[in-house]
N, C-alpha and C positions, 0 to 999 in steps of 0.2 A: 930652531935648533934646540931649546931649551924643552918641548917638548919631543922632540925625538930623544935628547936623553933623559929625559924620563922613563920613557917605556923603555930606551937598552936597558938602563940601571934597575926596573922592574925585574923584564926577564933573565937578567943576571944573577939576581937574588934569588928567585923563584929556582933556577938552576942550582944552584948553593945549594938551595933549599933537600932537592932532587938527589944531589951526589952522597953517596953511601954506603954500605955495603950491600949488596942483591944476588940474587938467588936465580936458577934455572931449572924447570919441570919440563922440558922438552926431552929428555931420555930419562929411561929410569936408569938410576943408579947401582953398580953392584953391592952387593952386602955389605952396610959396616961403613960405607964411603961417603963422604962430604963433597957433596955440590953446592957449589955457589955462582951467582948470574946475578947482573941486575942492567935493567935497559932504562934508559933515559929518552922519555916519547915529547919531541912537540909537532901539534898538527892545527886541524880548524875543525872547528863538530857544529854544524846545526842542530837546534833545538827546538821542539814544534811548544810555545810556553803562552800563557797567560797574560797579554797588554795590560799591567795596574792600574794604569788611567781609565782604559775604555772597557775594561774585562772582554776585551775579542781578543781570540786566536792571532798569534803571532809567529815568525820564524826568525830567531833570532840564534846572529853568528859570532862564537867565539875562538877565538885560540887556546890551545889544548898543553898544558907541560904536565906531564906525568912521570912516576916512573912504577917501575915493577921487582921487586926486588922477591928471589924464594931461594930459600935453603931447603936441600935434600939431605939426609941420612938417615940409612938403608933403606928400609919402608915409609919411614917416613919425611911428608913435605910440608911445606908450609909457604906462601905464595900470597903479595900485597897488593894492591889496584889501587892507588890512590892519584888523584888525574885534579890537576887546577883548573877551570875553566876561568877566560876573564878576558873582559875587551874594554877598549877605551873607548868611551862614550862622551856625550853631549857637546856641549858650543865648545867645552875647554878642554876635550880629550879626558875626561877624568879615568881614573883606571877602575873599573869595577870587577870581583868576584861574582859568581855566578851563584848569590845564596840559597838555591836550592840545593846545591851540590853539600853544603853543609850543615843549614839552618832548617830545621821542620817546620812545617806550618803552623803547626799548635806541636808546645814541649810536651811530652809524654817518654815513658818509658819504653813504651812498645816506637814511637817514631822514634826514640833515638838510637831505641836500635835495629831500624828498618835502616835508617841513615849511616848509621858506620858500620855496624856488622859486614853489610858489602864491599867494606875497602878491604877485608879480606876477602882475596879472591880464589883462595884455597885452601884448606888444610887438609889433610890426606894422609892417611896410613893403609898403604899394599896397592894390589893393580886389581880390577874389576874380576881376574882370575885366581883372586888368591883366596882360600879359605875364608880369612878375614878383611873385609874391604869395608875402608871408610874416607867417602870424601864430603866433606862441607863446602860448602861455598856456589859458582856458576857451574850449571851440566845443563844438556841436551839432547840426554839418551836415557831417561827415567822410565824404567821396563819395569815393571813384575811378571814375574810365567814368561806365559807367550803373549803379552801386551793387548792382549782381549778388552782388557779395562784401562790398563795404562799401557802406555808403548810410547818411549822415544820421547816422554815427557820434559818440557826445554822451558827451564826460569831463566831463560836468558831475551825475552823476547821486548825486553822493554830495555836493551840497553843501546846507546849509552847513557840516554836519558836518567836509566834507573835500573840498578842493579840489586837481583835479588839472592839473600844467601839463604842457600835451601842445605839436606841433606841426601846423600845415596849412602848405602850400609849393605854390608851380606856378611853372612856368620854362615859355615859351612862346618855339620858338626865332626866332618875329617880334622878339626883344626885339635880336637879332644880326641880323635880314636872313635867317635861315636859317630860312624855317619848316615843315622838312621835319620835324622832332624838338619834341618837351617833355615835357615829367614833370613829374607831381605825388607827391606823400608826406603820411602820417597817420603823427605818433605820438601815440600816447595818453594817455602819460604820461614823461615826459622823465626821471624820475628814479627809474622803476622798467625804462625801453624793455621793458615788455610787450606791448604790441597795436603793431607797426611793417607799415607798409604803402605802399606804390609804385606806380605806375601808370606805363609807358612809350608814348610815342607816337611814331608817324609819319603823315606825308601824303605817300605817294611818288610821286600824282601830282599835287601841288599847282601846277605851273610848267608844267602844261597844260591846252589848251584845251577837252578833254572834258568834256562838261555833264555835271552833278553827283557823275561819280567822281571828276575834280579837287578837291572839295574831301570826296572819303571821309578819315578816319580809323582805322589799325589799329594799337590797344593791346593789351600786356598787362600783367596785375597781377598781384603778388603780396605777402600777407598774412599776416604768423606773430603768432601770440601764443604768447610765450615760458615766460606761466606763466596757464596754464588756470583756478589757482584764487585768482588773485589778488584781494584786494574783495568772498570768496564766501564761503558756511558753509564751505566745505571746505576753506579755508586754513588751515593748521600741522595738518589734521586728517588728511588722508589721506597716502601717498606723493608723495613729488613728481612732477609730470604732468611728460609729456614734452611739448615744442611741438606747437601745431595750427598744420600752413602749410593755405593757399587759393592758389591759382594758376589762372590763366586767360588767354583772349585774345577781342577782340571787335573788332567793325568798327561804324562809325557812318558814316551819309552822311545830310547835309542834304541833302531832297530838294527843298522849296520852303522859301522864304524871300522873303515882301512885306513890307519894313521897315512895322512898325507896324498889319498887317494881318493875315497868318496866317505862320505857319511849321511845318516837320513837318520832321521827323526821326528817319530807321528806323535799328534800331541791332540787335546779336545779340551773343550771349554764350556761351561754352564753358568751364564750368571744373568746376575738384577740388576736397574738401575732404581732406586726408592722402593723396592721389595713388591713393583709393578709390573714393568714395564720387561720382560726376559728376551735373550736370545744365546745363542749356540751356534759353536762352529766345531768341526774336526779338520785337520793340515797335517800337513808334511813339508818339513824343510829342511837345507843341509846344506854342505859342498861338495865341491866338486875339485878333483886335485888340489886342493890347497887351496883354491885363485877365487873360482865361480861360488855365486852363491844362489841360491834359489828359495822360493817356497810357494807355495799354495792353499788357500783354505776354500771350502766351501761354511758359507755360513743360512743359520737358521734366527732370524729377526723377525721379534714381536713388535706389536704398536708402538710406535716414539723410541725405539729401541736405539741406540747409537753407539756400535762399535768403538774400541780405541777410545773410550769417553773422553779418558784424558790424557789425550794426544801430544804430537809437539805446538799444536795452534791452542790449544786448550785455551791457555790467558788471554785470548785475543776472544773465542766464540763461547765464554763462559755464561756468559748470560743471557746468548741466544740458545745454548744450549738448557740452561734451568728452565726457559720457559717453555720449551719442547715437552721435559719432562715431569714438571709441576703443575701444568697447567690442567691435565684433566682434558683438555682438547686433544683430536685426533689430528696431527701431524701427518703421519704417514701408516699406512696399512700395513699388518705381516707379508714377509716375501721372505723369498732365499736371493742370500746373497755372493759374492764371489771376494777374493784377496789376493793377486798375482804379486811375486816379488821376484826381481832377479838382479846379480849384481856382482861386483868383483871384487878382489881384495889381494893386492901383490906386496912383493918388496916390506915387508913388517910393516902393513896397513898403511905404507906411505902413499901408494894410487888407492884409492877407495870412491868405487862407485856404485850407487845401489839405484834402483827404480823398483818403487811398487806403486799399484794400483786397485783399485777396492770400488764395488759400486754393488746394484741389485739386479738379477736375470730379467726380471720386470720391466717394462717401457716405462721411462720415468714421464711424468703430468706434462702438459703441453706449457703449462704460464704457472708453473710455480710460485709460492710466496716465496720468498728469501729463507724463513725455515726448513720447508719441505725442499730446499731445494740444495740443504746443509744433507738431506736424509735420503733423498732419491734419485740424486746423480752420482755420477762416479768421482774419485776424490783421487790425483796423484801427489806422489809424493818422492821428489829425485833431490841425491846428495851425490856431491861430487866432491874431493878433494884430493889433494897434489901433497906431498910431507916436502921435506928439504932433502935433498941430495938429488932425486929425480933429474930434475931440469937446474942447472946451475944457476944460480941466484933469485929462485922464481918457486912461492907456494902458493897454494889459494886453498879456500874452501868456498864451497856457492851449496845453498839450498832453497829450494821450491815447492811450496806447500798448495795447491791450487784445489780448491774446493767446487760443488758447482758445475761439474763440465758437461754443457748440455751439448755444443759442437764441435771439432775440429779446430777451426778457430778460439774457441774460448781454451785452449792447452795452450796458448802465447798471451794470453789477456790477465792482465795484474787484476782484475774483479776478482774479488774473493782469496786471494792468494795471500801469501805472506815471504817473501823473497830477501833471502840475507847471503851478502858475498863481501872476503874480503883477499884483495890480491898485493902480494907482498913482493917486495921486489928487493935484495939482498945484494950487497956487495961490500967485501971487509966486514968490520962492525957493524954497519950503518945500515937502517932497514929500511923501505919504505910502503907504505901499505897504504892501501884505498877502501874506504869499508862504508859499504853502501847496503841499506837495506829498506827494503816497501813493505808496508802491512796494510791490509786493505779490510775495514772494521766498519760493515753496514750503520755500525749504532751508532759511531762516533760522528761527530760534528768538528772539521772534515774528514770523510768518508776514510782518505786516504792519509797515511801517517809514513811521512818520508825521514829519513837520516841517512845523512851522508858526511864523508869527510875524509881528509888526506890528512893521513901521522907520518910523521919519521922518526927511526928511534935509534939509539948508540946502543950496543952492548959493551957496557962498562967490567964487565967480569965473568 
């Protein structure tokens, strides 16, 4: 009896702790207006961690009380993550915290604030559409251009383990009257600046009256990651890697555009990966009624060449990716290669589902190594997600990252893949959500990196 109220009178307090004022970033708000939400989450999360006794890999299960609280007004948001881990342990139940969630492994400036910077889980001023866009904190969709170098780039692949606070930015210079110029920026991680990236634009003939090169665009980007084995098995294990920069430049022209009807736009690309290694693509992509989406590329890949370098898997294949491109060994041969995309978008992005697909016209090797095998099979990559109001009390998101596809079979085979879904189930206040994700990481010891876990949460406001 006396330990069971222990842990109520724990979780009581920890709730206290929890209640607040909070905040909501699920609609944007109109001009000038004040939102506020705050949900109160308890669940269970596994943790793939460190035995201190024996230093072997372990799975160790805690219970979860968090809460989330964000304030909106107008443009701008602002939005907190902060999650208690903690279970009761040994012969006498003792109550323990989960101290990596707070405590860094060696005090430093930069770990403390890899360690809290992430309890913010957003800051944000304007929408991805607005001249001026800025959001700090988790994303998943880290583009420059047309994502030749970066596309869909996602700091979010180590959570909940560990959460990283990165930046997205774009300045469009409509935002002054000038809009011959803008730029966009990726960082990845704000408190480590290893994955930093830029995109520069102009439209130099935007203020004339010539059909459709008036509104061409020509950018260039560039993309270093300052430590190659950051996140990886290969961290504190090898020499220290030198940076991988990516640089390039492309041209985009809208060629048709019927608001609400079709649109198309051709786009082409030229770039380096270490100012060796090149390859080139030319596309076309757009919609279709509002709904459909499409695109196509044909591409042109030199030696160890790797499309999408920094992908949404990137933090998972980063250092089998350096040794591709560093190493001076041949990987894989020039080829031409292919990019199918197609996909849907209704109801203000509430259904959204996309599939593409990317490989080379080439037969790929019979017994690949596991690198060439990152370089010469086809790679899919399907997102699916459900908004609220669709289906009454029911949203999800699921993504599917599968590298590697040598048959038929291996499109259902977690080898190589990286797999995150989370399905929420809603009724009144009261949420409740299942969030399961598999990454499958050759270098890691083991292979395979599981989390899973059931939350429930109240919306308090």
């Amino acid at each position: 009896m006396a330990t069971a109220f222990r842990r109520l009178a724990v979780v009581l307090f920890l709730a206290c702790l929890a209640i607040g004022p909070a905040f909501s970033e699920d609609a944007a708000p109109a001009a000038n207006s004040l939102g506020f939400g705050m949900s109160l989450g308890i669940g269970v999360q596994t943790y793939n961690e460190t035995d201190p006794t024996t230093g072997l890999p372990v799975t160790n299960t805690y219970q979860s009380l968090g809460f989330t609280p964000d304030l909106s007004f107008g443009p701008f948001g602002i939005g907190l993550a902060v999650t208690i881990n903690y279970r009761f342990t040994g012969p006498d139940n003792s109550f323990q915290i989960r101290q990596a969630d707070w405590v860094p492994a060696t005090v430093t400036l930069q770990s403390i604030a890899a360690l809290y910077l992430p309890k913010i889980m957003y800051i944000r001023w304007g929408q991805p559409t607005d001249p001026l866009y800025v959001k700090l904190g988790s994303f998943n969709d880290g583009t420059l251009g047309d994502g030749f170098i970066m596309g869909d780039y996602d700091n979010t692949l180590f959570l909940p383990a560990e959460r990283h606070f990165g930046l997205e930015a774009g300045l469009d210079g409509n935002l002054f009257k000038f809009p011959y110029v803008g730029m966009q920026a990726v960082v990845g991680n704000l408190a480590e600046f290893d994955v930093l990236g830029a995109r520069l634009y102009a439209r130099p003939l935007v203020s004339t009256s010539i059909p459709i090169l008036n509104n061409m665009e020509i950018g260039f980007t560039g993309v270093v990651d300052t430590n190659p084995y950051f996140n990886t098995a290969s961290e504190g294990t090898l020499p220290a890697a030198t940076p991988v920069t990516a640089f390039g430049g492309d041209v985009r022209v809208p060629i048709v555009y019927v608001k609400d009807v079709v649109s198309l736009l051709a786009f082409t690309d030229v770039d380096s990966i270490q100012g060796e290694s090149w390859g080139g693509m030319i596309g076309v992509g757009g919609k279709l009624i509002n709904i459909f989406t499409y695109g196509l590329q044909l591409r042109a890949l030199a030696e160890n060449f790797i499309p999408d370098y920094f992908g949404p898997t990137y933090d998972i294949f980063r250092d089998q990716q350096y040794k591709i491109v560093s190493s001076g060994i041949s990987y894989s041969d020039a080829t031409i290669g292919w990019q199918a995309s197609i996909g849907a978008s209704a109801l203000n992005d509430k259904i959204v589902v996309n599939v593409s697909m990317d490989g080379p016209f080439a037969a790929p090797p019979a017994a690949p190594t596991p690198d060439q095998a990152l370089l010469d099979y086809p790679h899919l990559r399907a997102i699916v997600s459900l908004g609220e109001g669709v289906v009454p009390g029911i949203t999800f998101d699921f993504s599917y990252d599968k590298k590697a596809i040598a048959t038929i079979g291996d499109l259902i085979s977690a080898e190589n893949a990286a797999i995150q879904a989370q399905f929420n189930f809603k009724s009144g206040p009261a949420v409740i959500s299942f969030v399961y994700k598999i990454v499958y990481d050759p270098t890691q010891t083991p292979e395979w990196n599981i989390t899973s876990g059931l939350q429930s949460s109240i919306q308090l406001f």
